[in-house]
C-alpha positions, 0 to 999 in steps of 0.5 A: 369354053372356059377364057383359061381354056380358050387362051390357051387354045390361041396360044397354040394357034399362034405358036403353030403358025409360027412354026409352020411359016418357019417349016416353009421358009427355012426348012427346019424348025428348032424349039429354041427358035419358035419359043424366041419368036413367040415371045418377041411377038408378045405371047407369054408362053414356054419352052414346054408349050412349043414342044408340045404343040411342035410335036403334036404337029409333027414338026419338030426338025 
């Protein structure tokens, strides 16, 4: 696996968490939220990104 593919893979990973954590504390999960939080922890990603990944997941609102 390439280090492009593998970072991406993290990046995933992490936004992931995030939205789960947030399912499980407030019930709801909003793109706007996830991208915000994401990017405050240090994660150089985008609002597509967490689309994709939340939607994947199905936890999307």
């Amino acid at each position: 696996m390439s280090v492009r593919s593998r970072a991406a893979r993290e990046r995933q990973t992490r936004i992931a968490r995030i939205a789960r954590q947030m399912r499980r504390q407030h019930g709801q999960v909003r793109y706007d939220e996830v991208t915000r939080l994401a990017v405050c922890a240090g994660m150089k990603t985008s609002h597509d990104e967490v689309r994709s990944v939340m939607a994947r997941l199905r936890l999307h609102r």
